[in-house]
C-alpha positions in Angstrom: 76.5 195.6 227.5 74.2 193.8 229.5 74.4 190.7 226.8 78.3 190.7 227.0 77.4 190.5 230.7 75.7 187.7 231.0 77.9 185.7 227.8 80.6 186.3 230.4 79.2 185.0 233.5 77.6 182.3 231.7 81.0 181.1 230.2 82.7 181.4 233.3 80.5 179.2 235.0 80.3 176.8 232.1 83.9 176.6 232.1 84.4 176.0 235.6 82.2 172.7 235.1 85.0 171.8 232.1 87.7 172.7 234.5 86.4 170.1 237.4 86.1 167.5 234.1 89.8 168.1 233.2 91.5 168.0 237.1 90.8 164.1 237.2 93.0 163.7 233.9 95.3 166.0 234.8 95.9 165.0 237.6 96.5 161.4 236.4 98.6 162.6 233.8 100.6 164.8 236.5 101.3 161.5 238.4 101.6 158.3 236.7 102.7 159.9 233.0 99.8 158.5 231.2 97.1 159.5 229.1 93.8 157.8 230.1 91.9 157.8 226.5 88.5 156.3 228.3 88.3 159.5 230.1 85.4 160.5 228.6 83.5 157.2 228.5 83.8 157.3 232.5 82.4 160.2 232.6 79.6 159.3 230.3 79.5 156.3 232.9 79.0 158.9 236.1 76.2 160.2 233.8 74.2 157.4 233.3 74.6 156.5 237.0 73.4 159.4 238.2 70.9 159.3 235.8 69.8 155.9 237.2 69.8 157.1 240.7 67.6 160.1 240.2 64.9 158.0 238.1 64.9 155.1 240.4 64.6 157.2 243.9 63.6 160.9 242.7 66.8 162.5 244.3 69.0 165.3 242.9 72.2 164.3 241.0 73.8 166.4 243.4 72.8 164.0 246.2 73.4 161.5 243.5 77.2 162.7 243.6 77.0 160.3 247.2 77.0 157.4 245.4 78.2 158.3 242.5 81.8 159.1 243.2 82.6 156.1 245.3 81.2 154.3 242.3 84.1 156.1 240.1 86.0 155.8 242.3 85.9 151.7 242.5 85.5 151.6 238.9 89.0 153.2 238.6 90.5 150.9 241.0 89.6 148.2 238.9 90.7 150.0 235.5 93.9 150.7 237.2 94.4 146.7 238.4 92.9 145.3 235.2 94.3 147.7 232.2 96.7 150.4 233.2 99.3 148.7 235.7 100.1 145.8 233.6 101.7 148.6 231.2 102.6 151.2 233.2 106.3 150.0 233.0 106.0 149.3 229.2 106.0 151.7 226.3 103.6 154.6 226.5 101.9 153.1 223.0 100.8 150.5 225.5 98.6 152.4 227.9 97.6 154.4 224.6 96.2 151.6 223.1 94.7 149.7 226.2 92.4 153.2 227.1 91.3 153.4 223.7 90.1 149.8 223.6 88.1 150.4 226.6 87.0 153.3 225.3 85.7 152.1 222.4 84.4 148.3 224.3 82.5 151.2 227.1 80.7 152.7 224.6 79.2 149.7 222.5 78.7 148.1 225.7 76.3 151.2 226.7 75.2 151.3 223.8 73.5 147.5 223.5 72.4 148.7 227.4 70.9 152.2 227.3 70.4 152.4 223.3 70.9 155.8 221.4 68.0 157.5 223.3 68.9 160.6 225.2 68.7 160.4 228.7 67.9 163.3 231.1 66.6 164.9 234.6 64.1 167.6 235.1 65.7 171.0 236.2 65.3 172.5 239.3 62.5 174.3 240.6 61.1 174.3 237.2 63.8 175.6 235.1 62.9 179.1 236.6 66.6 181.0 236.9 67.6 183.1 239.6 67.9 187.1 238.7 70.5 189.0 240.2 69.7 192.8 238.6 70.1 192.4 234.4 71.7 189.3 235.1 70.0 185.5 234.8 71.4 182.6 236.4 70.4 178.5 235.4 70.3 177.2 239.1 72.3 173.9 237.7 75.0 175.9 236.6 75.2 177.7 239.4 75.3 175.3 241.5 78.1 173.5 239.1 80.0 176.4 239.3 80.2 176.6 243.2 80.9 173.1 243.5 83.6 173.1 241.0 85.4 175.8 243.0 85.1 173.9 245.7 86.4 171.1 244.6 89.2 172.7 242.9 90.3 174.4 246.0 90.0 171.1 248.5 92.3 169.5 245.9 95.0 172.2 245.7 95.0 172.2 249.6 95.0 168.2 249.5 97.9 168.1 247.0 99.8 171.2 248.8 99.4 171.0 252.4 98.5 166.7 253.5 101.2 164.0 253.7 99.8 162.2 250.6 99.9 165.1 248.7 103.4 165.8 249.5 104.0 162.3 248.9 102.5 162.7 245.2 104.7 165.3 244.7 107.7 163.8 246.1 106.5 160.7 243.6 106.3 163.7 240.3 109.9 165.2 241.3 111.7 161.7 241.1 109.9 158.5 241.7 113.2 156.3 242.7 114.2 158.8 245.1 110.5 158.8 246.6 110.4 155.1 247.0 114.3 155.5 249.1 111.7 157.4 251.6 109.7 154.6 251.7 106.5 156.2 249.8 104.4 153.3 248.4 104.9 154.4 244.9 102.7 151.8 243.3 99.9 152.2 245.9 100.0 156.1 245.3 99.7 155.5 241.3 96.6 153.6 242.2 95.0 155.7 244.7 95.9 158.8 242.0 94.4 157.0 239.1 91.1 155.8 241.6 90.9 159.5 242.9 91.0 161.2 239.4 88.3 158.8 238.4 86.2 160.0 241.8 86.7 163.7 240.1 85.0 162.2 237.1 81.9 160.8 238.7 81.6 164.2 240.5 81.7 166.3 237.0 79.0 163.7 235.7 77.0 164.8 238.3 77.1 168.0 238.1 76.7 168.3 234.0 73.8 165.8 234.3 71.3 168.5 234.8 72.7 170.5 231.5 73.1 168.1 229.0 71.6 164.8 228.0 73.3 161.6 228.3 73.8 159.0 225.3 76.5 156.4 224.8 79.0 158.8 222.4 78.4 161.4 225.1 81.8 161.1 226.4 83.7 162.0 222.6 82.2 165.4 222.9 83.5 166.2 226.2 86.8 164.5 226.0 87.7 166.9 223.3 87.4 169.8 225.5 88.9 168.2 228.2 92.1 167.8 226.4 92.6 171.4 225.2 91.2 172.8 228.8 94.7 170.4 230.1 97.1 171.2 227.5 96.3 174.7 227.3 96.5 175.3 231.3 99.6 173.7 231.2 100.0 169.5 231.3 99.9 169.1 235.0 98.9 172.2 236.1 95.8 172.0 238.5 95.1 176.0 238.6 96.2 176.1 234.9 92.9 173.9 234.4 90.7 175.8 236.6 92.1 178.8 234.0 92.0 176.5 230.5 88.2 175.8 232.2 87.5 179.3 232.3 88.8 180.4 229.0 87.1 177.6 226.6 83.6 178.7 228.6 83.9 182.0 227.8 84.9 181.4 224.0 82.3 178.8 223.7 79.9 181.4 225.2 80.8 184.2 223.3 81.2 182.0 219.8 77.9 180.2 220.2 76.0 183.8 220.6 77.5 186.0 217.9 78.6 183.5 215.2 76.8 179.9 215.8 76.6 176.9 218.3 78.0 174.6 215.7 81.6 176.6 215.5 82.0 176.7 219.0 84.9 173.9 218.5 86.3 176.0 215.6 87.0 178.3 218.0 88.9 177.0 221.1 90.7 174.8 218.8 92.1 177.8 217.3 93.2 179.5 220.6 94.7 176.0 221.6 96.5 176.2 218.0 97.7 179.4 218.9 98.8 178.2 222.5 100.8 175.9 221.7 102.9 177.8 218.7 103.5 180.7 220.9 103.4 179.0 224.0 104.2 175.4 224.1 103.9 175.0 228.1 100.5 176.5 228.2 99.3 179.3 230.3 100.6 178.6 233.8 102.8 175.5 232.8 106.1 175.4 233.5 109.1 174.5 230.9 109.4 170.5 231.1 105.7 170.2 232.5 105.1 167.7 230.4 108.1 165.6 232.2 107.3 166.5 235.3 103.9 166.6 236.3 102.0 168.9 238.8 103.8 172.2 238.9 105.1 173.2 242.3 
């Protein structure tokens, strides 16, 4: 019992990490319609940067995440400027095509930088985890964990309760009517596409500590990325959080009682089984997928 236990609390936590990974491109696609397919080389970008830091000054990644997220954050400004608003307007197939380019130019460029070696920090105090009665807790994921809920929560406030966030939704329900208000629909795109890219640079951070970085690190995360989004619901910010949660605790579970390698087998499979019995994923609403962040 005490195994199932900690599989469960260990997936949890490991899933809430995924879910802070997935909210950036959510919440792009929520907004501006698009599918950002580099999503996973900026994040293998946070990685290295935080990476960098951390050798060059001996800090934490999670102090890191200081410099780090502006850093996204700019880098997506200029990704918006240079690739995704000359599209945005055109056929979808354009802003498909234009990600995956800069996908695929991001990771040859880090990889004639940084090489194929594995990149890494030491763990905190040691690697010794914290017990809590039969249970054992890794302090990065713990950490992760708490900040991932944090973050999740400041965003769902943000989105709900500010006048940009209400702008964003205003922007989601109909975009002509929005810009009759005199919302600065263009400027929100970017800020949206900048801001989902600052959510990237904090998940580097925060994964940093549990896995190794490596040019191709991005392709393994993406994946998970895109089935924690589609089976929360496209758009849906808590249905991420819930997609997060889920894939942790099958990857967990899978990785304990059947192998490490199948783990993929596995939450494929549920998100196979989603989407033929329920298209709109867990908490997404019918349309989602045309309208964007659920109310």
């Amino acid at each position: 019992m005490s195994t199932i236990l900690q599989l469960l609390v260990s997936g949890i936590m490991l899933g809430g990490i995924y879910a802070v990974m997935s909210i950036g491109l959510t919440l792009i696609f929520g907004v501006l319609k698009i599918v950002n397919f580099a999503h996973g080389e900026f994040l293998m970008l946070a990685m290295y940067a935080a990476w960098a830091i951390v050798s060059a000054t001996g800090m934490t990644t999670y102090t890191a995440m200081a410099v780090v997220t502006p850093l996204l954050f700019c880098f997506g400004l200029l990704v918006y400027l240079v690739i995704v608003r000359p599209g945005i307007e055109k056929p979808h197939l354009v802003v498909v095509f234009a990600t995956m380019g800069l996908s695929i130019a991001m990771q040859n460029l880090a990889l004639v930088a940084m090489t194929a070696d594995l990149r890494d920090v030491a763990p905190l105090f040691g690697g010794t985890p914290i017990r809590f009665g039969p249970l054992y807790f890794r302090v990065e994921l713990l950490l992760g964990f708490l900040i991932s809920i944090a973050i999740t929560l400041a965003l769902m406030i943000f989105v709900k309760r500010t006048y940009i966030g209400k702008a964003i939704r205003a922007t989601v329900q109909d975009r002509d009517a929005a810009m009759l208000m005199g919302i600065n629909v263009p400027r929100l795109f970017l800020l949206t596409f900048a801001g989902g890219s600052a959510l990237v640079g904090i998940a580097g951070c925060i994964m940093l500590p549990l896995y190794s970085t490596f040019p191709t690190v991005g392709l393994n995360f993406v994946l998970i990325a895109y089935v924690v989004v589609v089976l929360g619901g496209m758009g849906s910010m808590e249905g991420a959080f819930l997609g997060g949660i889920c894939i942790g605790i099958v990857q967990s579970l899978s990785g304990y009682y059947v192998a490490p390698a199948y783990g993929q087998m596995f939450y494929f499979l549920i998100f196979l089984l989603v989407m033929v019995f329920r298209p709109n994923g867990l908490l997404g609403q019918r349309g989602a997928a045309m309208v964007g962040i659920n109310e």
